[in-house]
PyMOL Python script that loads the backbone (N, CA, C, O; Angstrom):
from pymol import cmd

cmd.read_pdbstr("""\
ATOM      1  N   UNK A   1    -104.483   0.730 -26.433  1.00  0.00           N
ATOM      2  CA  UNK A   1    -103.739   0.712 -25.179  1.00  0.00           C
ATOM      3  C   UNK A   1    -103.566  -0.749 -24.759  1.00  0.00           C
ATOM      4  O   UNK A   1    -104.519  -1.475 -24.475  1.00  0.00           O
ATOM      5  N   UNK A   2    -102.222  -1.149 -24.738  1.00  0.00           N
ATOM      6  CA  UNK A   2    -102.171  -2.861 -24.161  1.00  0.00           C
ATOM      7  C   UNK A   2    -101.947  -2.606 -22.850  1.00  0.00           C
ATOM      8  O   UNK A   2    -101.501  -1.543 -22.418  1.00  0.00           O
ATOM      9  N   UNK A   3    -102.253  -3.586 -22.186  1.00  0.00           N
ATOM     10  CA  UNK A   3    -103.014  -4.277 -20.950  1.00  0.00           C
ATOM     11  C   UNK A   3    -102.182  -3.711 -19.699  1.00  0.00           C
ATOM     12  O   UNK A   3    -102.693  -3.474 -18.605  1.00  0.00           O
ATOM     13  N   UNK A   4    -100.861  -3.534 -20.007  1.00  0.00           N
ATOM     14  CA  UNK A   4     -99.698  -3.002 -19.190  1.00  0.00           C
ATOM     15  C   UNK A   4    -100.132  -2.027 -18.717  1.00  0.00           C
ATOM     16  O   UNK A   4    -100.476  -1.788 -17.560  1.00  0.00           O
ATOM     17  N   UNK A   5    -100.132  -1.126 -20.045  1.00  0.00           N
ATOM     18  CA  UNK A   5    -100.315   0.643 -19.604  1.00  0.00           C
ATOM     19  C   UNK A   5    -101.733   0.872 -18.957  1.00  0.00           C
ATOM     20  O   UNK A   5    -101.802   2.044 -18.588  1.00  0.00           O
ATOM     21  N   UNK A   6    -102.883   0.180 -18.689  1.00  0.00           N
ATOM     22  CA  UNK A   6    -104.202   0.059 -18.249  1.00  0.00           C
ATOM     23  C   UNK A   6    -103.998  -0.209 -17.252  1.00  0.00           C
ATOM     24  O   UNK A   6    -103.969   0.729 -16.456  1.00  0.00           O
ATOM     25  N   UNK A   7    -103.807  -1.249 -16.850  1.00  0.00           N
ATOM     26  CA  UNK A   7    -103.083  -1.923 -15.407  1.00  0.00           C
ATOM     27  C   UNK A   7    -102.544  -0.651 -14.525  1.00  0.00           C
ATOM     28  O   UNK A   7    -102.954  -0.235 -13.442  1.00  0.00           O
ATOM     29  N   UNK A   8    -101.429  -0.152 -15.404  1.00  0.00           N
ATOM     30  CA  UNK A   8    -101.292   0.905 -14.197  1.00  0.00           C
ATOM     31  C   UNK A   8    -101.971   2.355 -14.553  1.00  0.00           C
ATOM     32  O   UNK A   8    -101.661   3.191 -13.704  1.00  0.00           O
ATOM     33  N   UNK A   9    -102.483   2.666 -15.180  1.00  0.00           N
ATOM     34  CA  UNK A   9    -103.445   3.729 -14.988  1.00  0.00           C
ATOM     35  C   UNK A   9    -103.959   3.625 -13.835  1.00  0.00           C
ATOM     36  O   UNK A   9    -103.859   4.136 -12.720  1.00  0.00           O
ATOM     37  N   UNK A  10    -104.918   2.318 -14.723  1.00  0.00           N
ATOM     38  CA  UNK A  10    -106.167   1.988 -13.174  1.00  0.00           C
ATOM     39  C   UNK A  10    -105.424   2.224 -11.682  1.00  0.00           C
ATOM     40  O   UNK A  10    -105.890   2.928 -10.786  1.00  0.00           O
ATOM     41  N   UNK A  11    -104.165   1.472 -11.622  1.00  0.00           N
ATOM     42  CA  UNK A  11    -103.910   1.426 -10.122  1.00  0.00           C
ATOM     43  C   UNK A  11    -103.131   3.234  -9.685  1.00  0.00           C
ATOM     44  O   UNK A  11    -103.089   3.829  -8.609  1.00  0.00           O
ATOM     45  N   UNK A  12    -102.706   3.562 -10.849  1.00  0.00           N
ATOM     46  CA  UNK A  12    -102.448   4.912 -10.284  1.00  0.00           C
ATOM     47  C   UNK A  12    -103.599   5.704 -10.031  1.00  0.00           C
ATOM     48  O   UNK A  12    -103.453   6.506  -9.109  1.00  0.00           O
ATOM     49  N   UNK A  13    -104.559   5.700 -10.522  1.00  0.00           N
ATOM     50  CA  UNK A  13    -105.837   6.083 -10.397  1.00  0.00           C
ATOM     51  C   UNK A  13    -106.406   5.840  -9.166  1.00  0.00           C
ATOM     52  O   UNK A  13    -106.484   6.759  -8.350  1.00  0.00           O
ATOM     53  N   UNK A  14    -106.778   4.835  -8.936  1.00  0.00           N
ATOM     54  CA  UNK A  14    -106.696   4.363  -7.457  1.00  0.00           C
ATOM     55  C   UNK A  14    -106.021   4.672  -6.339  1.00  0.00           C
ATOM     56  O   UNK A  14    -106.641   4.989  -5.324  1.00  0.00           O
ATOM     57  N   UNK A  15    -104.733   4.626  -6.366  1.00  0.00           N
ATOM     58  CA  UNK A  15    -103.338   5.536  -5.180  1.00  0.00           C
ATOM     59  C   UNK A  15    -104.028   6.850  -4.920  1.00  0.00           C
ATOM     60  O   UNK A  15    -104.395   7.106  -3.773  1.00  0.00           O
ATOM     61  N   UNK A  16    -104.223   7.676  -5.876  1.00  0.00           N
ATOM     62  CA  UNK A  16    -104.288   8.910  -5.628  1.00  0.00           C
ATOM     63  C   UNK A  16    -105.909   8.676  -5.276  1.00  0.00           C
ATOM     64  O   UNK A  16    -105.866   8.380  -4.082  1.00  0.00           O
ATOM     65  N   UNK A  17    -107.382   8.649  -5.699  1.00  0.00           N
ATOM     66  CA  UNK A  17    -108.467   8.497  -5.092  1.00  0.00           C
ATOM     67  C   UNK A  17    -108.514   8.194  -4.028  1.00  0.00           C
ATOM     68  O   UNK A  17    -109.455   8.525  -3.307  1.00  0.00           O
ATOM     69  N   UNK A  18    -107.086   7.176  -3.449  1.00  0.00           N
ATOM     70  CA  UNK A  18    -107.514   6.802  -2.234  1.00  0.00           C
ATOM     71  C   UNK A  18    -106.792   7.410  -1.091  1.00  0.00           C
ATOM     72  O   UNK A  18    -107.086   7.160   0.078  1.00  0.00           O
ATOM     73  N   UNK A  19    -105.781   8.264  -1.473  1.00  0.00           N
ATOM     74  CA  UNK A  19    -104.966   9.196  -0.469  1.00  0.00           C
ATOM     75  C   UNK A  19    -106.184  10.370  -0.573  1.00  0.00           C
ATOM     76  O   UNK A  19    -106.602  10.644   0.552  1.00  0.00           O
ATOM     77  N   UNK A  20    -106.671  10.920  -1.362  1.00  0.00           N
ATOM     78  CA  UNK A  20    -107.440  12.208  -1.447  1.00  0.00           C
ATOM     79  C   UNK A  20    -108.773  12.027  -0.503  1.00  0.00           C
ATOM     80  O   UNK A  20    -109.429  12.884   0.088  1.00  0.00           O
ATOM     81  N   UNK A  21    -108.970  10.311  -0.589  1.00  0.00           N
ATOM     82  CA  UNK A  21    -110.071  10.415   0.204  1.00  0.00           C
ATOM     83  C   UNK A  21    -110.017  10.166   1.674  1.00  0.00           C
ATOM     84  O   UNK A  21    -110.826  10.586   2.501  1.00  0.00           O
ATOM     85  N   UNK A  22    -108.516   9.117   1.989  1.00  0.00           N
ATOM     86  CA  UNK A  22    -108.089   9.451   3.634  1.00  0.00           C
ATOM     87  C   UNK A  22    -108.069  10.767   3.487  1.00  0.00           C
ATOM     88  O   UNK A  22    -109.114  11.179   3.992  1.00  0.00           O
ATOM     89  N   UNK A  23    -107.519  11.551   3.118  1.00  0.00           N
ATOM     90  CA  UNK A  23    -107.197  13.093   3.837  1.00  0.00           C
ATOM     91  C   UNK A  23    -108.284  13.686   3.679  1.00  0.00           C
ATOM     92  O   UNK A  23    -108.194  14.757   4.279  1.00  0.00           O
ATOM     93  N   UNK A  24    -109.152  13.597   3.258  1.00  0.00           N
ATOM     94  CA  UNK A  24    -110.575  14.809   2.812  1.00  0.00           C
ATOM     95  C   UNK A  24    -111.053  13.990   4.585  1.00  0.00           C
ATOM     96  O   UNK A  24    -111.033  14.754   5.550  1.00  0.00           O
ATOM     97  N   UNK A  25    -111.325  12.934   4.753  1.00  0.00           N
ATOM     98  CA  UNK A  25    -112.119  11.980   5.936  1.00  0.00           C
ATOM     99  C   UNK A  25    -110.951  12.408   7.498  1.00  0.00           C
ATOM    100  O   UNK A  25    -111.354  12.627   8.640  1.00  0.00           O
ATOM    101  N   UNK A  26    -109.349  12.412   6.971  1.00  0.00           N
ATOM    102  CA  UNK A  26    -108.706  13.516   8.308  1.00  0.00           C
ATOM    103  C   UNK A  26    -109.276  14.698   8.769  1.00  0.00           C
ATOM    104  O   UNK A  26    -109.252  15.236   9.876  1.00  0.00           O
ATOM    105  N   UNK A  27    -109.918  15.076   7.449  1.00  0.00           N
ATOM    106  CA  UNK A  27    -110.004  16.747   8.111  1.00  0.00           C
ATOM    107  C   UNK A  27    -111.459  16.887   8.253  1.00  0.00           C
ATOM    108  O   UNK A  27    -111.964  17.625   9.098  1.00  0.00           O
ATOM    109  N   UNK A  28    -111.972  16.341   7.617  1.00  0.00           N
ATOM    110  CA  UNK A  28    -113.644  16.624   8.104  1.00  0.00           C
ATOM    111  C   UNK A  28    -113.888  15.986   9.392  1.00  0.00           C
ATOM    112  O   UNK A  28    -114.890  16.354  10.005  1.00  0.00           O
ATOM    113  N   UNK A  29    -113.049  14.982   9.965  1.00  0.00           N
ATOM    114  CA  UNK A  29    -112.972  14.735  11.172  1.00  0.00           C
ATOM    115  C   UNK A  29    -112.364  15.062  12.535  1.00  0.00           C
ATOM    116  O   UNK A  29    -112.563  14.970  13.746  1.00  0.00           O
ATOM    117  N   UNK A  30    -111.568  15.467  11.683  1.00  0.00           N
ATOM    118  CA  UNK A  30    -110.481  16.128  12.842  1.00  0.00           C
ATOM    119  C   UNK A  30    -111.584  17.484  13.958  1.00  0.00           C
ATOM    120  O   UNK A  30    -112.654  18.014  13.656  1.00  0.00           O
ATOM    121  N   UNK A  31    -110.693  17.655  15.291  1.00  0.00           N
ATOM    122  CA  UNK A  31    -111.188  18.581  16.409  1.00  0.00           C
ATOM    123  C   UNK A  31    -110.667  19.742  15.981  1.00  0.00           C
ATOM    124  O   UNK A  31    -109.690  19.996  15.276  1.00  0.00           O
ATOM    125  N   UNK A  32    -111.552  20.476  16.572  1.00  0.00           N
ATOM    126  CA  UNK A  32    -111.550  21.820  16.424  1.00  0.00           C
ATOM    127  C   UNK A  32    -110.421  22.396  17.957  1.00  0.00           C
ATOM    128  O   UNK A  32    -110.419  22.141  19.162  1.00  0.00           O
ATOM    129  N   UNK A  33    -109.548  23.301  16.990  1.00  0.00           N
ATOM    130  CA  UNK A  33    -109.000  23.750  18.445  1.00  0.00           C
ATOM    131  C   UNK A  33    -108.985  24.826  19.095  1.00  0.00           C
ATOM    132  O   UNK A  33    -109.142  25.850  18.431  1.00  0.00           O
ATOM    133  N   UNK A  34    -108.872  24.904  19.984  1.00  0.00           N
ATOM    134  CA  UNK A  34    -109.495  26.217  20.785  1.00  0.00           C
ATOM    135  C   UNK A  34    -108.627  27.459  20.646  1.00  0.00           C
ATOM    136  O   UNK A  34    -107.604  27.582  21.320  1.00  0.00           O
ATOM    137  N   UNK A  35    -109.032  28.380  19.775  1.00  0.00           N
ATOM    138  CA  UNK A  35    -108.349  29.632  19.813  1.00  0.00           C
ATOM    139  C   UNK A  35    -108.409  30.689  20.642  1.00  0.00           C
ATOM    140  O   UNK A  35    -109.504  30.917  21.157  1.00  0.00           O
ATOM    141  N   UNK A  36    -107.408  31.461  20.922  1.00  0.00           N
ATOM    142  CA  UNK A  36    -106.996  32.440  22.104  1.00  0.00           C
ATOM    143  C   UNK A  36    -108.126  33.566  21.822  1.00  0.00           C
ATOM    144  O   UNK A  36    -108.671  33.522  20.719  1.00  0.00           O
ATOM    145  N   UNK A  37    -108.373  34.199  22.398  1.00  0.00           N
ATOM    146  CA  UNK A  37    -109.278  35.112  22.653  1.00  0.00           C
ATOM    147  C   UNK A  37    -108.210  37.074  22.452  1.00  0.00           C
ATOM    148  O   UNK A  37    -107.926  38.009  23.200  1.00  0.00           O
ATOM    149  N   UNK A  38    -108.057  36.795  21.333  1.00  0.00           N
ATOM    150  CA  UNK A  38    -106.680  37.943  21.255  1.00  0.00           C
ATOM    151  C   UNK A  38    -107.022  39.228  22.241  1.00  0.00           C
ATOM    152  O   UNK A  38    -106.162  39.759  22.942  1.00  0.00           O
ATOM    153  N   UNK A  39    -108.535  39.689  22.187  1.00  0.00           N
ATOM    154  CA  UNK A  39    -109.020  40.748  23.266  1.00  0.00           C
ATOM    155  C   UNK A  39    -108.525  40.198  24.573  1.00  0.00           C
ATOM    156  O   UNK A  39    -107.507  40.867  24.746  1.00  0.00           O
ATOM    157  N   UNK A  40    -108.587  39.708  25.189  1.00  0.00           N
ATOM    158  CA  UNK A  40    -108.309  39.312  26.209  1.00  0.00           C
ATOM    159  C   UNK A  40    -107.106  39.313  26.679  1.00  0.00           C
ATOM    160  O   UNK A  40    -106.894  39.853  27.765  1.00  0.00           O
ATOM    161  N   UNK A  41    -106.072  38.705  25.952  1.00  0.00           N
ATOM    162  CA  UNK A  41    -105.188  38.305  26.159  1.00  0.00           C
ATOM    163  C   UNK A  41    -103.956  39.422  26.226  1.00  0.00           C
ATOM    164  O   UNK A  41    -102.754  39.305  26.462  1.00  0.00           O
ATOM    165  N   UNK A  42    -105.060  40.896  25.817  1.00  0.00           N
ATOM    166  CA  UNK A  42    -104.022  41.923  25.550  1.00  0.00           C
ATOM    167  C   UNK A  42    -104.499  43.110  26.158  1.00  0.00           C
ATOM    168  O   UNK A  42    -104.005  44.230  26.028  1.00  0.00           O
ATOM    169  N   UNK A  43    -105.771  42.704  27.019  1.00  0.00           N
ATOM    170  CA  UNK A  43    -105.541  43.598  28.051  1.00  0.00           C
ATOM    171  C   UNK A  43    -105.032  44.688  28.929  1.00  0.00           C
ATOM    172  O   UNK A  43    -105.431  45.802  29.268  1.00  0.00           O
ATOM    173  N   UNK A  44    -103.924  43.887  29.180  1.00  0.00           N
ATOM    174  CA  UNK A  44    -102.723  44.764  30.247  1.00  0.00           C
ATOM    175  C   UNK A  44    -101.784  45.942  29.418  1.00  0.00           C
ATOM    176  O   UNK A  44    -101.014  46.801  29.847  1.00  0.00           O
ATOM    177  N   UNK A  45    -102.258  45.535  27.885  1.00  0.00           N
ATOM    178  CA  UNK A  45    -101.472  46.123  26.830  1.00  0.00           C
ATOM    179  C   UNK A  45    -101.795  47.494  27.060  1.00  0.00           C
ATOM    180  O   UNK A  45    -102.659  47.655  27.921  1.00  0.00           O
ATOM    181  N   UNK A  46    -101.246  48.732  26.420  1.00  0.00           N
ATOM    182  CA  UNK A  46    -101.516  49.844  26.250  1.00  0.00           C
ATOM    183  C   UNK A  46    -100.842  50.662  25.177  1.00  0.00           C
ATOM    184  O   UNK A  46    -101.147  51.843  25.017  1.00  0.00           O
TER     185      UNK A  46
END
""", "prot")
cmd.dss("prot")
cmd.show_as("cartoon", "prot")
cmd.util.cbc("prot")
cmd.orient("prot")
């Protein structure tokens, strides 16, 4: 393999490790959001 095609392995290798690992660190961080209480909310229903 000459030096070219290594070069960009490595850095494609890298792009993607490093998008997978912002987004894995979005979501393990991210808030929780408050879901509706569907009993409740349907009450008046019949």
């Amino acid at each position: 393999m000459n030096s070219s095609a290594l070069t960009l392995m490595l850095l494609s290798e890298g792009i993607v490790t490093a998008f997978t690992v912002y987004f894995f660190y979005l979501v393990l961080t991210a808030k929780p959001k408050p879901e509706p209480d569907s009993f409740s909310e349907n009450d008046d229903r019949e």
